[in-house]
C-alpha positions as CSV (number, residue, x, y, z in Angstrom):
1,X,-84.9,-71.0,23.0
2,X,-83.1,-69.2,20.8
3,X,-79.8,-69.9,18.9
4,X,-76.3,-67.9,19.7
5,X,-76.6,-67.4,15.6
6,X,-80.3,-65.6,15.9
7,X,-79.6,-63.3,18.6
8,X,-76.4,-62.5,17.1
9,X,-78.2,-61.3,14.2
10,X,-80.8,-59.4,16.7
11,X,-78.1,-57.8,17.5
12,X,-76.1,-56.9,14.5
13,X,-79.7,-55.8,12.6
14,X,-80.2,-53.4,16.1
15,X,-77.0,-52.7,15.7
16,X,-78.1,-51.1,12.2
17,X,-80.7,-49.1,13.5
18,X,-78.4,-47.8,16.0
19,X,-76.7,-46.3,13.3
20,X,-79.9,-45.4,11.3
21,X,-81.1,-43.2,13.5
22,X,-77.8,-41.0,14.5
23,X,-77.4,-40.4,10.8
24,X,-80.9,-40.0,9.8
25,X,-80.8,-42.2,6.7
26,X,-82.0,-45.5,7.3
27,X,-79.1,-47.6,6.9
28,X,-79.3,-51.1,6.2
29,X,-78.1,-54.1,9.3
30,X,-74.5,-55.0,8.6
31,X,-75.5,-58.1,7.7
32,X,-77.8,-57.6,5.3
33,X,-75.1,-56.2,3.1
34,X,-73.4,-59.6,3.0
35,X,-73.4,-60.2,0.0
36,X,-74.6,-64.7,0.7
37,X,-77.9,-63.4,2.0
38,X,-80.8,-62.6,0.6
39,X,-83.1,-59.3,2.0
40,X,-87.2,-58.7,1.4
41,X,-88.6,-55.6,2.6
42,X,-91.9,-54.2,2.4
43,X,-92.5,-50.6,2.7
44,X,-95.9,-49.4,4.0
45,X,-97.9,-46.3,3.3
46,X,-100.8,-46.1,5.8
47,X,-102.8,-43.1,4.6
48,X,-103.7,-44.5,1.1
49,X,-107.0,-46.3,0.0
50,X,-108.9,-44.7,2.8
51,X,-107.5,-46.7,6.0
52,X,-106.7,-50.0,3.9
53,X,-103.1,-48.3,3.3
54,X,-100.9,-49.3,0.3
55,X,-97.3,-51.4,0.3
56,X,-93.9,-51.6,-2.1
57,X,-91.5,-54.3,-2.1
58,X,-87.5,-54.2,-2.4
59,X,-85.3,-57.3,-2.9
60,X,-81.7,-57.5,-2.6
61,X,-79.2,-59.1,-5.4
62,X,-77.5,-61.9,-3.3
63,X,-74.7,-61.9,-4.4
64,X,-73.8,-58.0,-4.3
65,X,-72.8,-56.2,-1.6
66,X,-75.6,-53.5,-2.1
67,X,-78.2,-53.7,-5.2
68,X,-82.2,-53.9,-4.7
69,X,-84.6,-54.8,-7.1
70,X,-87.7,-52.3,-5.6
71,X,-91.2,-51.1,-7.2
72,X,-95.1,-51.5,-6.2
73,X,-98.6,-51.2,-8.1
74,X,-99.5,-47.3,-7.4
75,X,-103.1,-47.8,-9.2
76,X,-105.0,-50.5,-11.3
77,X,-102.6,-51.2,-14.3
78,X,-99.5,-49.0,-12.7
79,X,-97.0,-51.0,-11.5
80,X,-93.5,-50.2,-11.5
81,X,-89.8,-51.2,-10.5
82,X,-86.7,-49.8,-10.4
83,X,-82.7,-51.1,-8.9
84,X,-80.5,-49.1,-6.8
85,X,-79.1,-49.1,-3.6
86,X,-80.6,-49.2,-0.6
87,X,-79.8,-45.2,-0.4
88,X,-81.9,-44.9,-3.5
89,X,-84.8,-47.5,-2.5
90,X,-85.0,-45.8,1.1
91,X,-85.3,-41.7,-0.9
92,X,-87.4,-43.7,-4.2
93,X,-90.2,-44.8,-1.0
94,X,-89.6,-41.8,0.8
95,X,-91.2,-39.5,-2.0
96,X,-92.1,-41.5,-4.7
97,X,-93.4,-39.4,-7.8
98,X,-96.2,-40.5,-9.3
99,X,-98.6,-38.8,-11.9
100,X,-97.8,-35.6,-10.5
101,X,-98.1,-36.7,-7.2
102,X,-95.5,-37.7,-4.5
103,X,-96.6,-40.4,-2.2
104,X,-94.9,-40.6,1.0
105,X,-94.5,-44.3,2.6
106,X,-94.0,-43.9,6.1
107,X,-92.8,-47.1,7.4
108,X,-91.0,-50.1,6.6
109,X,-90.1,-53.7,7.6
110,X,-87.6,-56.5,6.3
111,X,-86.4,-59.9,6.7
112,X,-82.8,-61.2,6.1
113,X,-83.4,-64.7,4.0
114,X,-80.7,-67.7,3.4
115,X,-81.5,-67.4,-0.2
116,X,-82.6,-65.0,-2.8
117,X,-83.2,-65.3,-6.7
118,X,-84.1,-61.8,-8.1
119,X,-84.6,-63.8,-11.8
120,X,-87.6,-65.7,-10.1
121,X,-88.6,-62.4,-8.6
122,X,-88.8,-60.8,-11.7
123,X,-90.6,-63.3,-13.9
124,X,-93.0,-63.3,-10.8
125,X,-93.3,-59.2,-11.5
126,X,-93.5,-59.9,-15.3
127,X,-96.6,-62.6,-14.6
128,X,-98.2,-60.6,-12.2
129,X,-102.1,-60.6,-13.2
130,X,-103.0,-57.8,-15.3
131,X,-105.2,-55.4,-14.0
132,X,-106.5,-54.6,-10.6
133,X,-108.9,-56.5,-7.8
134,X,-109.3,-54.5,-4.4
135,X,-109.4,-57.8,-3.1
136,X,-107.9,-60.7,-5.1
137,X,-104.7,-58.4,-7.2
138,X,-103.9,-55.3,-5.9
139,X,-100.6,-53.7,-4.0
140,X,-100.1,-56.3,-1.5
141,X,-101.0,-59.5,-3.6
142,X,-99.0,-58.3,-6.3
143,X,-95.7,-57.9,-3.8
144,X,-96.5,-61.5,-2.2
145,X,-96.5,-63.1,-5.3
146,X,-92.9,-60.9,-6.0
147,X,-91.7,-61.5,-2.7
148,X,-92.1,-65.4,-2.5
149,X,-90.9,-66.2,-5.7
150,X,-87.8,-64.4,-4.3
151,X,-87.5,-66.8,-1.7
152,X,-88.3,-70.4,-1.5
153,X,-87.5,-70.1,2.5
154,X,-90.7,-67.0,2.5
155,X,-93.0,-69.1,-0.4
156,X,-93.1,-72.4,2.5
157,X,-93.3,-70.2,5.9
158,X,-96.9,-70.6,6.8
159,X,-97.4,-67.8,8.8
160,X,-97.1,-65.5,5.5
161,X,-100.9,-65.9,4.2
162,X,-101.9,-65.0,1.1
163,X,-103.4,-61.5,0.9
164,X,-106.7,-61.9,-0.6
165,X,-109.3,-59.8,1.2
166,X,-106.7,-58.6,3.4
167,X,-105.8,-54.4,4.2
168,X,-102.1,-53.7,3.5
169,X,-102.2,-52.1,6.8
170,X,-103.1,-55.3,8.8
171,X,-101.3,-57.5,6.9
172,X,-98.3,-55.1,7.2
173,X,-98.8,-54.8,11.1
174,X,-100.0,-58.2,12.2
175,X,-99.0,-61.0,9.6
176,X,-95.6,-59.6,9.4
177,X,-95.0,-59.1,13.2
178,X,-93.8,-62.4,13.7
179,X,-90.6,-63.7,15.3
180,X,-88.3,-63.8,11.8
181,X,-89.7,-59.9,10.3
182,X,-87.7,-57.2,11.9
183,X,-89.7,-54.5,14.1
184,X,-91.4,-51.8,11.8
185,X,-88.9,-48.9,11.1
186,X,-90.2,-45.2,10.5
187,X,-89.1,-43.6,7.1
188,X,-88.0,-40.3,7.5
């Protein structure tokens, strides 16, 4: 059974797609702007690496009503970050130049956390494993390792696995698609 807190939430994140989809940015749930929680998101672009796909990470600054910390690795030894807004972490993912290229992510899905430290998140970015493993340091290892530093309450949860020898695409689909990750949200 759920708590009255937990599907007050439900309701307050719907509440923000609601919203999202009448103005046709995605705007973030009311209470993720708060500034006492922390926010992980992970932004998926399915048509990359054949059928494997590809994924990003954003972070919010606890603290502030509405500053993310946001980047992925595009290709062995090209990872990048950036901060912004939401606005600007939503258009960055949307069409995301890279190398002459834009690469479109299509989708996205978040999680509202009790805590947040974007200083462990960024160490974690700055120790991320040089280089570039299909299957041991790539996209989605890379954001994991961003991700639960972030968050001490995401780094115990068992149900997010490490993502050796795992597709972006599953992992973004299935591993995520538990009871505490929102529903996957189309970027438009």
């Amino acid at each position: 059974m759920r708590s009255t807190a937990t599907r007050l939430m439900r309701a307050i994140a719907l509440a923000g797609v609601a919203l999202a989809s009448t103005t046709g940015l995605a705007a973030e749930p009311a209470h993720a702007s708060t500034p006492e929680y922390g926010r992980v998101c992970m932004f998926n672009r399915t048509k990359a690496v054949g059928t494997l796909g590809h994924v990003g990470w954003a972070i919010k600054v606890r603290g502030q009503k509405d500053h993310y910390f946001f980047g992925a690795t595009e290709d062995p030894g090209q990872t990048w970050y950036a901060g912004g807004t939401w606005a600007q972490v939503y258009s960055t993912f949307k069409r995301h130049p890279f190398h002459g290229h834009v690469l479109t992510y299509n989708r996205y899905r978040c999680v509202t956390t009790r805590d947040g430290d974007v200083t462990a998140a960024l160490r974690a970015y700055v120790r991320t494993k040089p280089g570039y493993n299909l299957f041991t340091n790539n996209c989605l290892t890379k954001s994991l390792s961003i991700i639960k530093a972030y968050s001490r309450v995401l780094a115990n949860d068992r149900r997010l696995v490490p993502g050796d020898y795992t597709a972006p695409n599953y992992y973004f689909a299935a591993v995520l698609n538990t009871d505490h990750w929102e529903r996957i949200h189309p970027v438009r």
